[in-house]
TISELUM-506931 format. One line per field, with one value per residue: residue number from 1; y, x, z of N, C-alpha, C in turn. Coordinates in steps of 0.05 Angstrom, whole numbers. Atoms other than C-alpha are relative to their C-alpha. Example, Ala and Ser with C-alpha at 12.3 -4.5 7.8 and 13.67 -1.06 7.14 Angstrom:
2
num <- 1	2
n_c2 <- -24	-24
n_c1 <- 18	-16
n_c3 <- 0	-1
ca_c2 <- -90	-21
ca_c1 <- 246	273
ca_c3 <- 156	143
c_c2 <- 24	22
c_c1 <- 18	-15
c_c3 <- 0	14
//
This chain:
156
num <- 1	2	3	4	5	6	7	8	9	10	11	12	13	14	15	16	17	18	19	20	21	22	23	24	25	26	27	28	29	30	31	32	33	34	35	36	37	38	39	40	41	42	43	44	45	46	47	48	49	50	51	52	53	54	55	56	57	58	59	60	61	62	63	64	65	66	67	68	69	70	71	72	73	74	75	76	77	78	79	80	81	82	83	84	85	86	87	88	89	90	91	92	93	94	95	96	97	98	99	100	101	102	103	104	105	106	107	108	109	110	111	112	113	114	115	116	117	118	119	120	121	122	123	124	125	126	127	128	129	130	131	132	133	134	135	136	137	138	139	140	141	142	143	144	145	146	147	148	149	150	151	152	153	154	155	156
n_c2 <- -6	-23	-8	-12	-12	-8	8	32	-2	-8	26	12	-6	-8	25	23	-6	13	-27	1	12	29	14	34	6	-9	5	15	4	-14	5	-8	29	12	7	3	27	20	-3	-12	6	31	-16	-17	17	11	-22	4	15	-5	-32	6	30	25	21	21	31	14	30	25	35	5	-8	20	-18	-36	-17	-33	-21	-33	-14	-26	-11	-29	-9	-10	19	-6	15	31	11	13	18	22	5	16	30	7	-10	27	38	21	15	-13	-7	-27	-8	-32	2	-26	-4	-27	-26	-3	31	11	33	15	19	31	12	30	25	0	-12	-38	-14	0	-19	-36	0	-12	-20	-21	5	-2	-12	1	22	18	11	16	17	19	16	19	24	3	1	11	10	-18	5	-35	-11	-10	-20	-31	-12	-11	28	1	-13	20	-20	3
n_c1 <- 26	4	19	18	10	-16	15	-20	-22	-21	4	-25	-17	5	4	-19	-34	-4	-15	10	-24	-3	7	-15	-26	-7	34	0	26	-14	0	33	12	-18	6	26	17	-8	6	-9	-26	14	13	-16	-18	26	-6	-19	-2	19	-10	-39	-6	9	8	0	-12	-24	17	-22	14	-11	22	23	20	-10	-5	5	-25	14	-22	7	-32	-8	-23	-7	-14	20	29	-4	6	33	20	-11	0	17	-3	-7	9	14	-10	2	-25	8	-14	-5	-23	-5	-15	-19	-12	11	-17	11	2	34	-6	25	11	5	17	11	6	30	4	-1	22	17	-11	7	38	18	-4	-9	16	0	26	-3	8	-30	-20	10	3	-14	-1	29	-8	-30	0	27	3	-3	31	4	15	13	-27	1	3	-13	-23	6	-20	-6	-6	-24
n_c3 <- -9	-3	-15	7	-25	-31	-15	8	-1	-39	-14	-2	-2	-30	-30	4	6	20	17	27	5	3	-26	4	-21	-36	-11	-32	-8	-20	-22	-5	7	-11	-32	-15	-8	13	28	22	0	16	29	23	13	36	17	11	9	19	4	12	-5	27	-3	22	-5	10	7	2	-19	-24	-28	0	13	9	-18	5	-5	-1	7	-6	5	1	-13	-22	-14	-34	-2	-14	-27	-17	5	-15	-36	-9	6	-22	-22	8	-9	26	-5	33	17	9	17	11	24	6	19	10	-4	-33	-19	-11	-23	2	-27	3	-26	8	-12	-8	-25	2	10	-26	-24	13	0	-28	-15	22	18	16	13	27	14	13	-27	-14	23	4	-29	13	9	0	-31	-16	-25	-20	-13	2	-11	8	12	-2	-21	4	-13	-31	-11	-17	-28	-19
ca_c2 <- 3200	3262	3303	3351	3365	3404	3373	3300	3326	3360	3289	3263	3309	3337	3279	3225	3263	3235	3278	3302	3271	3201	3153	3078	3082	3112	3094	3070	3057	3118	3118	3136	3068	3027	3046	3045	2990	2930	2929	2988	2952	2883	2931	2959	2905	2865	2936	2921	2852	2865	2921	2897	2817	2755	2697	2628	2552	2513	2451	2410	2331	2339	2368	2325	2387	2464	2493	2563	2624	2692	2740	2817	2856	2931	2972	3006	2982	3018	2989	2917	2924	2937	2891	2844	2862	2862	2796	2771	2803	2758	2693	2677	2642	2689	2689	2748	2760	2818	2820	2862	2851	2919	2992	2989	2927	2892	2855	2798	2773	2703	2673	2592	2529	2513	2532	2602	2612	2594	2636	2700	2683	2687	2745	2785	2762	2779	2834	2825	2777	2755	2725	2701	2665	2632	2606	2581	2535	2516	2509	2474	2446	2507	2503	2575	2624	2674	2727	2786	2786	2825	2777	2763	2805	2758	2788	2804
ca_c1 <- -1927	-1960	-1997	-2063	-2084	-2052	-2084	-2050	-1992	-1973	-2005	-1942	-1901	-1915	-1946	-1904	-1843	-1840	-1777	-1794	-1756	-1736	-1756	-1721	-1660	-1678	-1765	-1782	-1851	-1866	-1856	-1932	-1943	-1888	-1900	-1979	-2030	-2014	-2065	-2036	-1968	-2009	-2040	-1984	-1941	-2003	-1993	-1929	-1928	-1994	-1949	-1871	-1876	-1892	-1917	-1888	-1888	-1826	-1863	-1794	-1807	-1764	-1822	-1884	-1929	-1920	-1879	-1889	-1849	-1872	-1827	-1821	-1752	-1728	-1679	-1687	-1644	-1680	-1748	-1720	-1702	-1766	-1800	-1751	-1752	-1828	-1823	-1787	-1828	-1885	-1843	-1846	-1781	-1753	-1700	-1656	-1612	-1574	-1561	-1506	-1503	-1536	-1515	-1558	-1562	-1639	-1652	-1698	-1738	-1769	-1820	-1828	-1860	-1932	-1929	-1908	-1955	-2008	-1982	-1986	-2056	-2083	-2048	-2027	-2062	-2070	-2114	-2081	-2113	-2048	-2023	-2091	-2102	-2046	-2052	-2119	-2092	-2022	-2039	-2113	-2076	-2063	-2131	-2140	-2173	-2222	-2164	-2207	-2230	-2199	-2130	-2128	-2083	-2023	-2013	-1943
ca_c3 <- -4422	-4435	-4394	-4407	-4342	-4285	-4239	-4264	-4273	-4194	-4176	-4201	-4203	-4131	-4090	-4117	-4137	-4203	-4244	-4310	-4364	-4385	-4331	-4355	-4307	-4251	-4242	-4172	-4142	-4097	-4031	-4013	-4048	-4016	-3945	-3946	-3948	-3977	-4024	-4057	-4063	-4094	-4151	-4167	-4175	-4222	-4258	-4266	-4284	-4325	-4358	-4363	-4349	-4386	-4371	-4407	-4403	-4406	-4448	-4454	-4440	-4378	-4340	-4326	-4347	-4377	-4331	-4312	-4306	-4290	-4308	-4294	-4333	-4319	-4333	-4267	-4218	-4158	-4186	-4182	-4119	-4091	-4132	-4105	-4025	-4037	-4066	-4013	-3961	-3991	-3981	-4058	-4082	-4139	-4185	-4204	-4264	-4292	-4359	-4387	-4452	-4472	-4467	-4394	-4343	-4353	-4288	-4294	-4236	-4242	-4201	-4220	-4217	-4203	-4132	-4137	-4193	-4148	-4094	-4146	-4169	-4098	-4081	-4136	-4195	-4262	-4307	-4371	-4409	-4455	-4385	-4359	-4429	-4435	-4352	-4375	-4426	-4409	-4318	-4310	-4254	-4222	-4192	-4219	-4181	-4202	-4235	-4241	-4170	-4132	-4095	-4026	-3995	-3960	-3882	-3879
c_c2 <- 31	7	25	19	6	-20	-30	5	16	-29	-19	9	7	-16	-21	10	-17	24	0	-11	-30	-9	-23	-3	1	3	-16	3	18	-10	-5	-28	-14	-9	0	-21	-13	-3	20	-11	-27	11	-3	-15	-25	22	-7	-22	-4	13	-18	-27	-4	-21	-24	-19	-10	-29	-19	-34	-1	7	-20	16	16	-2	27	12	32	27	39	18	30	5	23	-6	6	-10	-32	0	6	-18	-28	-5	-1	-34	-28	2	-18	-24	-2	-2	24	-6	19	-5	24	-9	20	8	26	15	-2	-37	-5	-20	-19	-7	-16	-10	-33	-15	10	9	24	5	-9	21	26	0	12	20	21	2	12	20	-4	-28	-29	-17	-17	-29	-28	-23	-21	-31	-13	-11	-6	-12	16	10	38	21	23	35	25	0	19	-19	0	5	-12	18	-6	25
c_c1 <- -4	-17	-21	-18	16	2	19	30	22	-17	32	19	9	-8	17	28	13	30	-8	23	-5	7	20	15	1	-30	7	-27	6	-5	-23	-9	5	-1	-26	-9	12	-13	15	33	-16	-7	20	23	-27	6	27	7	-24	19	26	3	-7	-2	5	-1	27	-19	22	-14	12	-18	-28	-25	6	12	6	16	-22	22	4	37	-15	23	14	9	-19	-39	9	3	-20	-14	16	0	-33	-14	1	-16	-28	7	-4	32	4	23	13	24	0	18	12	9	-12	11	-10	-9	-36	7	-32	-8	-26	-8	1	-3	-28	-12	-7	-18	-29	0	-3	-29	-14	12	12	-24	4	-20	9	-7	22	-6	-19	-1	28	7	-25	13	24	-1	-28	12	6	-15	-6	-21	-14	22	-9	-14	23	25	-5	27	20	10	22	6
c_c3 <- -2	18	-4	21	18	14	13	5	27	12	-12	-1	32	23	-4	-13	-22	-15	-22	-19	-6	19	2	17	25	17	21	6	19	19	22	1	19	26	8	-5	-18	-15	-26	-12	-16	-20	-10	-5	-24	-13	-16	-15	-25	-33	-18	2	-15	13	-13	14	-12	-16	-11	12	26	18	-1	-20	-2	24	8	20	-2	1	2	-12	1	-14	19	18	32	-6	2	17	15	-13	22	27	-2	-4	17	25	0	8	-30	-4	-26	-9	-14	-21	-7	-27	-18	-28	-20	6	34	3	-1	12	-12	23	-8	18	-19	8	11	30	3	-22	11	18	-14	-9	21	17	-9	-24	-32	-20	-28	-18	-23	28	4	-20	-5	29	-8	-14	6	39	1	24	27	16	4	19	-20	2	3	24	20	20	21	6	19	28	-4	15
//
């Protein structure tokens, strides 16, 4: 990322204590974020999953219907684990792998099953169209909610 403006650039360098430099290893959501309102912690993980996830169906005959996977890989280890404790902090069920067969560890974290994508709909949601597009066709029974409103924030 470049930057053009001051201004932008002590907003992340100075309020969020971003380091300059190649980010991949060692990015983390700041802290500002993290510990304030919960909306800003619901954006910015849709940002992220908007961003670095994927969205697929399993359409094997073993399942009754698509089955969906929502998917979010790093290879920051301190950004998985907050995605993961706020994950958790949610109550969604997740799934974590680390996969090693690269020069650096990508973790995966894995939300699935029609429940939990439900449960991110109405409380995360979706702006990237890839993702919503393919929920569209692939989950009519996910009794979709209205994606680009804005989620309903879950009290925890």
């Amino acid at each position: 990322m470049n930057f053009y403006s001051k201004s932008l650039y002590l907003l992340f360098t100075e309020r969020f204590h971003m380091p300059l430099g190649r980010k991949n290893l060692t990015v983390r959501i700041p802290k500002e974020i993290i510990e304030g309102k919960q909306d800003f912690v619901v954006r910015t993980l849709r940002g992220i999953a908007d961003t670095e996830g994927t969205v697929y169906f399993d359409l094997r005959s073993i399942y009754n219907a698509p089955y969906p996977r929502i998917q979010i890989c790093t290879t920051s280890q301190p950004l998985a684990s907050q995605i993961m404790k706020v994950l958790k902090r949610m109550k969604f069920n997740i799934y974590v792998r680390e996969d090693t067969r690269t020069e650096h560890p990508v973790f995966h974290i894995e939300i699935y099953g029609p429940t939990q994508l439900q449960k991110w709909l109405r409380g995360i949601g979706f702006s990237n169209e890839k993702h919503l597009d393919k929920i569209r066709r692939h989950a009519p029974v996910a009794q979709l909610v209205d994606y680009l409103s804005r989620p309903t924030v879950p009290p925890w």
